[in-house]
N, C-alpha and C positions, 0 to 999 in steps of 0.2 A: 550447613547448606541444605535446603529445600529442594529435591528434586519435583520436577516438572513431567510427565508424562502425556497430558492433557489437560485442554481448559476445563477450569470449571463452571463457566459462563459467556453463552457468547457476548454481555455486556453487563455493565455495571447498574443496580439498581440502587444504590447507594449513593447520596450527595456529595460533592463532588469531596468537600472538605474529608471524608472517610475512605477515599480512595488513594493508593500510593500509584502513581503510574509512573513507568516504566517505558521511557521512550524510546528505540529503537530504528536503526535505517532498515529498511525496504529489504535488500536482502536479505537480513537475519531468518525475517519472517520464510525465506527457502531452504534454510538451514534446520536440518534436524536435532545437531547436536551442539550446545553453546552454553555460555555461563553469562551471567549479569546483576549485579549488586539494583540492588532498590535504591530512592533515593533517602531512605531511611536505613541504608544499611545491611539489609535484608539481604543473606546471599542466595540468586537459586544456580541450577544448573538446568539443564533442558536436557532432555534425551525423550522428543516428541513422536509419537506414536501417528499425530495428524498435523497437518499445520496447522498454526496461530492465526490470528486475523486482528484487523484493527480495536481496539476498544475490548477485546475479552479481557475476562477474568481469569486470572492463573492461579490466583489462590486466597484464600478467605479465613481471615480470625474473629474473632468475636467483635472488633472494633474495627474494621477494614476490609476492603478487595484492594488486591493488588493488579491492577489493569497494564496491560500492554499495549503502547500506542505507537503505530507510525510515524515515524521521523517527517513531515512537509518535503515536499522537492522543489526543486525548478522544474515548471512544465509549460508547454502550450497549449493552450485550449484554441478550438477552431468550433465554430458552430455551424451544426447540419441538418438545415432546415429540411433535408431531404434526403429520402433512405438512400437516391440515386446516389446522392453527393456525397452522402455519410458512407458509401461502400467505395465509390470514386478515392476519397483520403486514405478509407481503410487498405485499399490495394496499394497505392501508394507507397505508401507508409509499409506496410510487408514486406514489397519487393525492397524496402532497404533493410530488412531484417528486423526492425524497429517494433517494442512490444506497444498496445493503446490501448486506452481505457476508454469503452463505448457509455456512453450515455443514455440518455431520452434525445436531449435537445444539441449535442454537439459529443468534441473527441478530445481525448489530452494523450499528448506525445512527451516522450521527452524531450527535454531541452539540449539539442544537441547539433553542430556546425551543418552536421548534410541535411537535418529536417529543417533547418532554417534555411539552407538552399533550396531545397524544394520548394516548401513555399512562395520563397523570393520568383521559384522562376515557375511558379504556376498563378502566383498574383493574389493568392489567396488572404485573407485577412485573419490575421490569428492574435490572440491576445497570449503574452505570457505571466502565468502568476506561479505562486506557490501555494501546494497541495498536497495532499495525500495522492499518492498514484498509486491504483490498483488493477494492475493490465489485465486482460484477459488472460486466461489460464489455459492459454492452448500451442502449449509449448513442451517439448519434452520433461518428462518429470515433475508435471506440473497437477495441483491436484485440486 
């Protein structure tokens, strides 16, 4: 087993065919300590000094990085053509506890019964797809 301490890259320069990745759900990446096979077999362990993030590199042989990728979610994207409107969602959205991921041009939420009620009873038009979600970091414990 390969232990893990730190990335070694925040992304892969390598095509893609030389990459092994390593796909993973959303919270792992808040987990300091964890185990995970490659899909070549490859076993590591983690015991992370910092968190991981989408697309790094965790480790490198002479013919490969092994990349760690975020697992896609269910989410809503809502678009905010306006800081007013874009802080309007983001209270929102707070006051239900709910984490978001801020953009340029709009917001993604989770996919989840009470922000789908919100919506419905604010009128608002939101699209649902699937994504990478990577909330804001301002959360207890959060780094």
């Amino acid at each position: 087993m390969i232990l893990i301490k730190n990335k070694v890259a925040p992304q892969s320069t390598r095509p893609l065919a030389e990459q092994v990745q390593l796909v993973v759900e959303r919270a792992m990446f808040l987990k300091r300590r964890w185990r995970l096979d490659a899909s070549d077999g490859t076993e590591f362990g983690f015991d992370l000094e910092s968190r991981l993030n989408h697309g790094c590199v965790i480790h490198q042989t002479d013919s490969h990085d092994y990349v760690v990728l975020q697992q896609p979610e269910l989410i809503y994207e809502i678009e905010t053509p306006t800081p007013e409107f874009a802080a309007l969602v983001g209270w929102k959205v707070g006051n239900l506890h709910f984490p978001i991921q801020v953009l340029p041009d709009r917001v993604r939420i989770l996919h989840d019964s009470a922000i789908t009620q919100l919506f419905e009873r604010e009128k608002w038009k939101v699209v649902e797809a699937t994504a990478i979600f990577n909330p804001m970091r301002v959360v207890p414990h959060a780094s």
